[in-house]
N, C-alpha and C positions, 0 to 999 in steps of 0.2 A: 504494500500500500504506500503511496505516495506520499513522502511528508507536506505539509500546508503549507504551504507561500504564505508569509505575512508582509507587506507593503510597511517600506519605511518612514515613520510622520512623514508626512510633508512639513518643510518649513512655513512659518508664516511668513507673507513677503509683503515688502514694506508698500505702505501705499504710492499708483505713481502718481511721481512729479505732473506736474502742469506743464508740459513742453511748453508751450504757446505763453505764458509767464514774462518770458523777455521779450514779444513780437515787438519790432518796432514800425510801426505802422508808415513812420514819417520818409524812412527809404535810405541810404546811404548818403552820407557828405548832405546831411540836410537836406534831401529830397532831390539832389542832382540825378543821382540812379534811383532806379527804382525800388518800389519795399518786395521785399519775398513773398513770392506766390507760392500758399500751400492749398492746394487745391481741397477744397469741401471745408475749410476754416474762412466763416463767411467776411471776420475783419480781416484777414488778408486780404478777399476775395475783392472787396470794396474798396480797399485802400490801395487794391491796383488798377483798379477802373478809374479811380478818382483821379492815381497821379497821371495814366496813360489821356486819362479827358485833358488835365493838364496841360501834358507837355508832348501828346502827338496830335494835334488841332490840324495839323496837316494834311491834305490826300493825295495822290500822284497826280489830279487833274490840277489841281493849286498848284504844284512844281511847275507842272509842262505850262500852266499860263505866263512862269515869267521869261518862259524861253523868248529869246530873240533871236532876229534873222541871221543868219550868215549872208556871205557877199555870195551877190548873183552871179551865176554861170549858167553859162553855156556849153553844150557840146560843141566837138568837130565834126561831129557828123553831121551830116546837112541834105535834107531832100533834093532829088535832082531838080536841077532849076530848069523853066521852060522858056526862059528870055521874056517873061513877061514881068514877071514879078522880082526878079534879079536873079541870084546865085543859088537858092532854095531858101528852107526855114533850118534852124538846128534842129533835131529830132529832138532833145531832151534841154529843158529851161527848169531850174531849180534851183531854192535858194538854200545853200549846201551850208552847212559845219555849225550850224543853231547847236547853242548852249542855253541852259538853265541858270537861273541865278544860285554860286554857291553856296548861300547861306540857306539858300529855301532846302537845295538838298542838305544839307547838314541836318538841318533842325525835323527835315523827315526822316530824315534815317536813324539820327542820334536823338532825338526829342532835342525839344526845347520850345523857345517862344519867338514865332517871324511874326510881325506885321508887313504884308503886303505894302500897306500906302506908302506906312514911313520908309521901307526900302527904294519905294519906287520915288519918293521927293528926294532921297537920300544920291540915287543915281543922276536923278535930272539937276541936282544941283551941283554936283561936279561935273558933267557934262557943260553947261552952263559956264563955268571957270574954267574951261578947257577950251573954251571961243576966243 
């Protein structure tokens, strides 16, 4: 006959800690980064929606609006011409090498705060001093 297994006490084990006790909701370096996402702990959850409303206000159509033009070109290629109209037309007319403004992209990619206007008094008045 088998001798009886008897199970060893269990310890009692200490109550847990309160992980979430130290959360700091406000985000790193004072809110420059953002605060820790712990998914299904609803003050994180909140306090990263709040900072992201903050500091990504940005969308890729606001970037692509402060694009500006590049210099116009033309192709070499060119329709045969019929002696009426001259030499032909170019085949392809486009205005090449448009860039964004780099603070707009910055502040979408890294967060942060762009106001549109004041960038854009901001360009027109150095331009302005550059007449």
């Amino acid at each position: 006959m088998p001798a009886a297994t008897t199970s060893a006490p269990v310890p009692e084990q200490a109550p847990a800690a309160d992980l979430f006790a130290s959360y700091d909701p406000v985000g790193a370096m004072g809110g420059l980064f953002a605060p820790a996402l712990i998914r299904g702990y609803a003050p994180s959850e909140q306090a990263v929606a709040k900072w992201a409303g903050e500091n990504h206000g940005l969308t890729r159509a606001d970037v692509d609006a402060t694009r500006m033009p590049g210099d116009f070109t033309t192709s070499a290629a060119r329709t045969p011409g019929d002696g009426v109209y001259g030499n032909g037309v170019p085949q392809q007319q486009a205005y090449g090498g448009s860039s964004v403004d780099p603070l707009a992209l910055r502040a979408w990619s890294q967060g942060g705060h762009y106001d549109p206007a004041a960038r854009r008094a901001a360009i027109a008045a150095r331009l302005a001093g550059m007449g």
